[in-house]
C-alpha positions, 0 to 999 in steps of 0.5 A: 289444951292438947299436946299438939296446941302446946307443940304449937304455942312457943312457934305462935310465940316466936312468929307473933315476936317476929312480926312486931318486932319486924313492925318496930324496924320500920319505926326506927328505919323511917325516924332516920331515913331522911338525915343521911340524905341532908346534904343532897337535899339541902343542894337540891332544895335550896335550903338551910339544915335548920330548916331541914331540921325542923322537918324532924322537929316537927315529925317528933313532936307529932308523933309524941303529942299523938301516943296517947291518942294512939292508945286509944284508938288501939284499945278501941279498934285493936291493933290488927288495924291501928298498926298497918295503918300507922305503917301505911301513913310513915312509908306513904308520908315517905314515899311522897317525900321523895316526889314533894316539889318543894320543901314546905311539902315536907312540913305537912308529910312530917305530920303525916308521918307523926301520926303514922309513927305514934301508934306503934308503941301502943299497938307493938306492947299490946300485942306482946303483953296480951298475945305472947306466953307469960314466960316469954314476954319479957323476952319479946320485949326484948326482940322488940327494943332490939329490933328498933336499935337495928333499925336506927342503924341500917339507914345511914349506909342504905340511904347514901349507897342508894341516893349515890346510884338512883339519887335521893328522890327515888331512894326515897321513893324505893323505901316508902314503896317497900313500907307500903308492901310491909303494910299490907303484909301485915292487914293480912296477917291480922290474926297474929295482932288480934287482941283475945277476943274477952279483952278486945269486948271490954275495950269496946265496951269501956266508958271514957271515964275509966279509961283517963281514970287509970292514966292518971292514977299513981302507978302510970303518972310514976310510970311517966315519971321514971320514963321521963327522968331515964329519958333526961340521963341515957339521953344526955349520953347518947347525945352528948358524949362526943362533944364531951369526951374529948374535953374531959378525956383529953381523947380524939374525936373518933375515940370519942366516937369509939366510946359511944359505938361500944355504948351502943353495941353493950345496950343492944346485948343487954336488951337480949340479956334482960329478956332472959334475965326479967322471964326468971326473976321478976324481981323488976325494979331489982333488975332496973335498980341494979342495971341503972346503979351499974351504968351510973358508976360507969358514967361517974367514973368516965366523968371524974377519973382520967383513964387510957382509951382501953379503960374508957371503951370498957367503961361505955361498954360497962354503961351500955350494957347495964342501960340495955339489961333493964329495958324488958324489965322496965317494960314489964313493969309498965305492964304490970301496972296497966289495967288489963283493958287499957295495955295501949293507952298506957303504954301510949302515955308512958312512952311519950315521957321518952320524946318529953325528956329528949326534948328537955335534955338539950336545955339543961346540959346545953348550957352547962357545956357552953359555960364550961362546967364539964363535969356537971353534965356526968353529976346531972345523969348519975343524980337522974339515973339515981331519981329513975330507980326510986321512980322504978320502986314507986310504981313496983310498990303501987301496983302489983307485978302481973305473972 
């Protein structure tokens, strides 16, 4: 390779990182954009929140079922495709939501925009396993996972500005429409998702039978496992610790709200941190045994010990930030045991392990809430964060880490 073409290589890196990560924004914009405007449409629509909570439901649960399928057709067609098209189909199903006459439009658009949300994981992990420099995937792992909290978070201020001048309809018209350009920009930047050519012919070339042969081999199933088990513990915090807090703590509702803020901020700067930390010591599972062992000491101390609000936001920040340092080491450990012609079916598979465990979490520490056993719920994370480094170490010793 020439001077000039490794002069060249760490800015692909950067703008082929930029433009998923930009991809995945998107993603986690469109999963929220519709709660922040409930209300108004609840008055509008002459409709329960249940009902409008099915719409949700609905557009997880699509997009869930559909990962796998996902990975496929990204495996079969290349994600230069697979991706602005899924793009096209969330902002669209968006887009005619904000023009939808009745509620009962909203179930099939929730569909459709499942459909749209499926294929990014598969197609977003393909594209930085097979595009990016060795030495700097797990940092675009990192961007990836980082981009996507940001985009969790922008809606709810953006949404409600929005709806209060120009009303929910053409707020969400507005956004659809921005989705659709996005979707567009990105057809035409299509070189930067192309797979290398010598992986894309065996993909097409590939058999069927191969292909559901390395999803369940023991590597992937343990991969769905442990994507499953830290689903069920870090989603059981996410969800829970504002009802729990006050309980437990003896703390205010904000306090409460404080602790999860500082969770959320500490897990963003570890994505970032474990990007650099999982590029240099590739040592995965090492990583995801230590991040995971210093959140679950955190969560079992803010469960069993009473402390003033200073001592617990530390402790949210501690769980946080171990949670978040693990993320690109836990998606180079799922790479490391994809065969290299099936990156999007696998991380289709393995993804959707995330949707089963939130969907779970309610049922277990739900009813351990409504029976009073406050303190269970803290035993049932650390017990799962501890299942979830074992899990780790399964698929770490069942298949060898790629470089």
């Amino acid at each position: 390779m020439s001077d000039l073409a490794l002069d060249q290589l760490p800015r692909r890196d950067l703008r082929i990182i930029s433009v998923v990560g930009a991809a995945h924004f998107t993603s986690h914009f469109y999963q929220v954009v519709l709660p922040p405007l409930f209300p108004l449409m609840r008055e509008s629509l002459g409709v329960t929140y249940t009902e409008l909570g099915l719409v949700m439901t609905l557009f997880f649960a699509v997009s869930g079922l559909a990962q796998v399928a996902a990975g496929f057709a990204v495996d079969r067609f290349g994600p230069q495709y697979v991706l602005p098209m899924g793009v096209a189909l969330l902002s669209g199903a968006t887009l005619l939501m904000g023009l939808a006459p009745s509620y009962w439009m909203f179930l099939p658009l929730a569909v459709m925009a499942g459909l749209g949300n499926c294929v990014y994981h598969p197609a977003d992990y393909s594209v930085l396993s097979l595009r990016i420099s060795p030495h700097l995937i797990a940092r675009g792992y990192s961007v990836h996972t980082v981009m996507g909290s940001l985009g969790w978070a922008v809606p709810p201020v953006t949404m409600v500005l929005l709806a209060e001048q120009i009303g929910w309809r053409a707020a969400l018209i507005i956004m659809g429409a921005g989705g659709l350009i996005g979707a567009l920009l990105l057809l035409l930047d299509r070189q930067d998702l192309e797979l290398p050519r010598t992986q894309q012919k065996r993909a097409e070339d590939g058999s069927l039978l191969p292909d559901v042969t390395a999803l369940v081999s023991k590597p992937i199933l343990m991969a769905f496992l442990f994507f499953t088990l830290i689903s069920l513990a870090l989603g059981a915090v996410q969800t829970y610790m504002p009802t729990l807090l006050p309980q437990v703590q003896g703390v205010s509702l904000t306090a409460a709200s404080a602790f999860t803020t500082a969770y959320f901020g500490s897990n963003a700067i570890g994505a970032f941190a474990g990007g650099w930390i999982a590029d240099r010591w590739k040592n995965y599972d090492g990583i995801i045994g230590l991040g995971l062992a210093l959140a679950a000491a955190a969560i079992l101390m803010v469960g069993f010990v009473s402390m003033s609000l200073i001592p617990l936001i530390a402790m949210g920040c501690v769980a946080g930030f171990g949670a978040g340092v693990i993320l690109p080491a836990r998606d180079m450990l799922v790479r490391a045991a994809a065969p290299a012609n099936a990156t999007g079916k696998v991380f289709g598979l393995v993804y959707s392990g995330l949707d089963l465990g939130i969907v779970v979490v309610p049922v277990i520490v739900g009813p351990m809430i409504d029976h009073g056993y406050l303190s269970l719920p803290f035993a049932f994370i650390v017990v799962s964060l501890g299942f979830t480094i074992v899990a780790a170490m399964a698929v770490r010793w069942s298949s060898p880490v790629k470089s």
